[in-house]
Short mmCIF file of the C-alpha atoms (twelve columns), coordinates in Angstrom:
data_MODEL
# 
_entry.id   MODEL 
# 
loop_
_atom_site.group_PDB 
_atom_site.id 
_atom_site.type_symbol 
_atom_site.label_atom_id 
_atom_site.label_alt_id 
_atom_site.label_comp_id 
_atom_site.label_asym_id 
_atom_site.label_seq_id 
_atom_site.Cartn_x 
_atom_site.Cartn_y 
_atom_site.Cartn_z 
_atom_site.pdbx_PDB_model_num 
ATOM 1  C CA . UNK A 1  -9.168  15.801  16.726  1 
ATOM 2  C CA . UNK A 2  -5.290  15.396  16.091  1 
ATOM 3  C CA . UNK A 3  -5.159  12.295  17.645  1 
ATOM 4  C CA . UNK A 4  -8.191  10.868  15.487  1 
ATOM 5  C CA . UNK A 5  -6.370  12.581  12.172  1 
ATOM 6  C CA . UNK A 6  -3.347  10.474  13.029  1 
ATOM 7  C CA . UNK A 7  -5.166  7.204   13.633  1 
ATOM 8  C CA . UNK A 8  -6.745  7.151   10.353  1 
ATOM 9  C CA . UNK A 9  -3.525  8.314   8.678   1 
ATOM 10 C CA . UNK A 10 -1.614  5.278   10.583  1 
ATOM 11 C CA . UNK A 11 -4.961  3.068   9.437   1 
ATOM 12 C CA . UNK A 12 -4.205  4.203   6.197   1 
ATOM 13 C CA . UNK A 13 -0.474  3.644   5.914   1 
ATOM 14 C CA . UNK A 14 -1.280  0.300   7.167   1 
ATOM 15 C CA . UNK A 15 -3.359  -0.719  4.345   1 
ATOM 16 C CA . UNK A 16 -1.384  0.607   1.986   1 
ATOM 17 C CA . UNK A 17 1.949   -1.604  3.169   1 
ATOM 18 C CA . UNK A 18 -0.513  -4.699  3.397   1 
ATOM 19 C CA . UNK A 19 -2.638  -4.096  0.415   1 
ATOM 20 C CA . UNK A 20 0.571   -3.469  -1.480  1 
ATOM 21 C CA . UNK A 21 3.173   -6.223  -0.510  1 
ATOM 22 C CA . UNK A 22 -0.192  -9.321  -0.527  1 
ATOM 23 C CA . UNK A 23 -0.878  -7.909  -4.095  1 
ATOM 24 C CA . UNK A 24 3.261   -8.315  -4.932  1 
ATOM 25 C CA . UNK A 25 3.252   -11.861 -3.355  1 
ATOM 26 C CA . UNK A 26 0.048   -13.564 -5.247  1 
ATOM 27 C CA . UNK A 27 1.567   -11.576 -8.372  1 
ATOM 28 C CA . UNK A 28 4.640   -13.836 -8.029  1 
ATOM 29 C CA . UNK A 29 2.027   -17.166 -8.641  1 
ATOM 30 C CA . UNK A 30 -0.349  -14.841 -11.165 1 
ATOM 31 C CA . UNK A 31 -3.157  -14.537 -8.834  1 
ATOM 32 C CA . UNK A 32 -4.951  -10.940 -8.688  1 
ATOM 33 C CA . UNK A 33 -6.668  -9.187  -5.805  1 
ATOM 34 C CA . UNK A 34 -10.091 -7.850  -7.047  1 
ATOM 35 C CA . UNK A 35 -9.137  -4.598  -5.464  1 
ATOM 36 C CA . UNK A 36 -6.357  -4.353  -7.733  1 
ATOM 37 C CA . UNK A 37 -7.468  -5.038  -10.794 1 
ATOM 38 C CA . UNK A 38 -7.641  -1.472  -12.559 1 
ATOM 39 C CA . UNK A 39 -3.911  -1.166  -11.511 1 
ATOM 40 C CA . UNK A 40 -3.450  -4.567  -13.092 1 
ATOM 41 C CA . UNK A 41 -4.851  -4.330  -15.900 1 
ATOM 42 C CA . UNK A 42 -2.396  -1.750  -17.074 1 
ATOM 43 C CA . UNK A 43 -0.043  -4.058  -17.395 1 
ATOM 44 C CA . UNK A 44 2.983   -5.363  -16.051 1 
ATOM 45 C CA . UNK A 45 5.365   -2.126  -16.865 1 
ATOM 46 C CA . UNK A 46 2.772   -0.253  -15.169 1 
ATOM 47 C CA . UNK A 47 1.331   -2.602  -12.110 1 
ATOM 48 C CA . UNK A 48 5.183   -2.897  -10.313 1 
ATOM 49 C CA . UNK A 49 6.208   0.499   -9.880  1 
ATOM 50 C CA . UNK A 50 2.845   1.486   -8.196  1 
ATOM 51 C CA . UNK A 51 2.541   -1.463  -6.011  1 
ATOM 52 C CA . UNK A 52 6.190   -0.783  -5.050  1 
ATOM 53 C CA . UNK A 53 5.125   3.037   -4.128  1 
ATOM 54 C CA . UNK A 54 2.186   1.478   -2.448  1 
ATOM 55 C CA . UNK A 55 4.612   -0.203  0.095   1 
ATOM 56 C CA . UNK A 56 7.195   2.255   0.517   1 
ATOM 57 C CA . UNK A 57 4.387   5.303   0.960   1 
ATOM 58 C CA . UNK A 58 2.802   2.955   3.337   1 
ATOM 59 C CA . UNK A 59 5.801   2.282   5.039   1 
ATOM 60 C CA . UNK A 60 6.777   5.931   5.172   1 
ATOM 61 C CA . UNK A 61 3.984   6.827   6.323   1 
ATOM 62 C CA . UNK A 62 3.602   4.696   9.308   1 
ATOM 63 C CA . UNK A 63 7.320   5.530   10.268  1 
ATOM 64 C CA . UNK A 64 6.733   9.637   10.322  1 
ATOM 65 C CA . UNK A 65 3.339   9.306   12.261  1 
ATOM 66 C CA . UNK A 66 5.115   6.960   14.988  1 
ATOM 67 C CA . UNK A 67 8.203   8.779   15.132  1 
ATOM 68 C CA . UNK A 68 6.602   12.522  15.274  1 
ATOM 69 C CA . UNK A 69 5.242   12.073  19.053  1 
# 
């Protein structure tokens, strides 16, 4: 069971790091991703710092569960 718990939290950070950095990329050429669009639609003030806590959690995360063997 610990080893499925840390596969879905690796899974997890994962997405969040890709989800995060594609949706800073196309935001650079003002495309959206459909996922994103209730975090875009508060506005630019708003969208930046939580796609940039997106990445870094993401990234975080995948760091501790590698590192913690």
């Amino acid at each position: 069971m610990e080893n499925r718990k840390r596969s879905l939290l690796l899974i997890l950070g994962f997405l969040l790091f890709v989800i995060g950095m594609i949706s800073l990329i196309l935001n650079l050429v003002s495309v959206r991703l459909t996922i994103m669009n209730p975090i875009d639609n508060l506005g630019f003030i708003w969208a930046i710092p939580i796609k940039l806590f997106m990445v870094i959690s993401g990234l975080i995360l995948v760091y501790v569960l590698q590192t913690n063997r």
